[in-house]
C-alpha positions as CSV (number, residue, x, y, z in Angstrom):
1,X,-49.8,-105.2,76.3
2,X,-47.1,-105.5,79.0
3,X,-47.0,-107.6,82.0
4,X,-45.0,-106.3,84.6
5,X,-43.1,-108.7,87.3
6,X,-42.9,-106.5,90.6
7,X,-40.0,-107.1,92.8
8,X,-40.0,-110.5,91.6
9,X,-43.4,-111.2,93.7
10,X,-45.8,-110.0,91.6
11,X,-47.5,-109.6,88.3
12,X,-50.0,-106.9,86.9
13,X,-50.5,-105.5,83.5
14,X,-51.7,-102.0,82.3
15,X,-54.6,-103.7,80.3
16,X,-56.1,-105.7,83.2
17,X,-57.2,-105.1,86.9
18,X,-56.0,-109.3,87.3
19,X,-53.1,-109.9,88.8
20,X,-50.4,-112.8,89.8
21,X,-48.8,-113.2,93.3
22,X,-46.1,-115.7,94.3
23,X,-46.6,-117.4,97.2
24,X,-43.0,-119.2,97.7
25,X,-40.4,-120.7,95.1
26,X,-42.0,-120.8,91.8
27,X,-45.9,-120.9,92.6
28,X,-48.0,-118.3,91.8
29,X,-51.8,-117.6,92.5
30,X,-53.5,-115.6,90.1
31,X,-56.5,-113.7,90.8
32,X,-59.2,-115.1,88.0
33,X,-58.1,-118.6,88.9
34,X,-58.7,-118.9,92.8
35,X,-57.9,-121.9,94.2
36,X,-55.2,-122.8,92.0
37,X,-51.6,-122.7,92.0
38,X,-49.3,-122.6,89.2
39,X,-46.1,-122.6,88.0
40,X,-44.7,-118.7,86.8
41,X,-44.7,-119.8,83.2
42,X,-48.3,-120.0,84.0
43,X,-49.0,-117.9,85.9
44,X,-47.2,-115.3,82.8
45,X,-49.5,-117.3,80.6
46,X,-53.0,-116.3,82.5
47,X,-51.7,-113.1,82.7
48,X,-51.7,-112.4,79.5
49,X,-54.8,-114.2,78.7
50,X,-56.3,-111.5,81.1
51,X,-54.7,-109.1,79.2
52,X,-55.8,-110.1,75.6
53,X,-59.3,-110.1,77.1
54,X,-59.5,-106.9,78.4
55,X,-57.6,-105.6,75.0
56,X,-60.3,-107.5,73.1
57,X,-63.9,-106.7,72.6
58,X,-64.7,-109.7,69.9
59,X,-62.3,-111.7,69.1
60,X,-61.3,-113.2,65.9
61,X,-61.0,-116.2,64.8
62,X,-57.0,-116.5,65.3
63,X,-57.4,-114.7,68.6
64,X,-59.9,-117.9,69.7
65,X,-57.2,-119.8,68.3
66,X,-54.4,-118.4,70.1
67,X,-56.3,-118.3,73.2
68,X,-57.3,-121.8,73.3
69,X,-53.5,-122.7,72.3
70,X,-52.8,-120.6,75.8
71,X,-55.9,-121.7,78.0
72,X,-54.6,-125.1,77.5
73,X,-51.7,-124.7,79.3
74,X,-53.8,-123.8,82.3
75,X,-56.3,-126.9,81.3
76,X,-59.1,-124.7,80.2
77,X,-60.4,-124.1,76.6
78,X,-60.5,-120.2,75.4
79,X,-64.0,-120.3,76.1
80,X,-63.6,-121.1,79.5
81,X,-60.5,-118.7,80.7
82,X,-62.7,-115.7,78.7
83,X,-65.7,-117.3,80.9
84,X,-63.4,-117.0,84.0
85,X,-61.6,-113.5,83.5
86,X,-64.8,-112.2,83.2
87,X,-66.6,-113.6,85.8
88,X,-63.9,-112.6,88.5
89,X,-63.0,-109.5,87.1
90,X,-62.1,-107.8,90.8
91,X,-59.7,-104.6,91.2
92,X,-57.1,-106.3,93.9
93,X,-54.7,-103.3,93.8
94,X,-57.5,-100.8,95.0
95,X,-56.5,-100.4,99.0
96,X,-59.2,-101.7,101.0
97,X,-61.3,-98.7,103.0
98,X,-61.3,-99.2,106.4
99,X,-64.7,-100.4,108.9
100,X,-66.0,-98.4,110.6
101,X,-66.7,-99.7,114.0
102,X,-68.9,-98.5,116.5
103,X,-67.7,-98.4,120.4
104,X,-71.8,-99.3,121.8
């Protein structure tokens, strides 16, 4: 698993589709948790939550462990940030396809 910090700007990882952006000084938006902003050590910390879920079919019982030590960082229990990667699971780093528009 390796997160990857893009021209200091941005985070992605080769496991997940999620990713982190920073939006000024040390806050970061990441793109399972809309709505929230967070600090880069947690933004690093979703990210590789993200990533252990993607890497993970079932996890263990440590793995739950280790996730819920993580997800509460962020305020969530491991149940909830597996709930949450999941649910938004959208490929931000495809290019969006243009609309067509029609001239009638």
């Amino acid at each position: 698993m390796a997160i990857e910090v893009v021209s200091a700007s941005m985070m992605t990882s080769d496991e997940t589709t999620h990713m982190a952006r920073c939006v000024g000084e040390d806050r970061w938006v990441v793109s399972w948790l809309p709505g929230r902003t967070l600090s880069g050590q947690q933004a690093v910390t979703a990210m590789t939550i993200a990533s252990t879920v993607a890497s993970t079919r079932i996890p263990t019982t440590t793995e739950w462990a280790i996730l819920d030590d993580l997800a509460l960082e962020l305020g969530l229990t491991a149940r909830e940030a597996v709930y949450m990667v999941a649910e938004e699971n959208h490929d931000y780093r495809k290019t969006a396809k243009p609309r067509r528009r029609s001239l009638e």
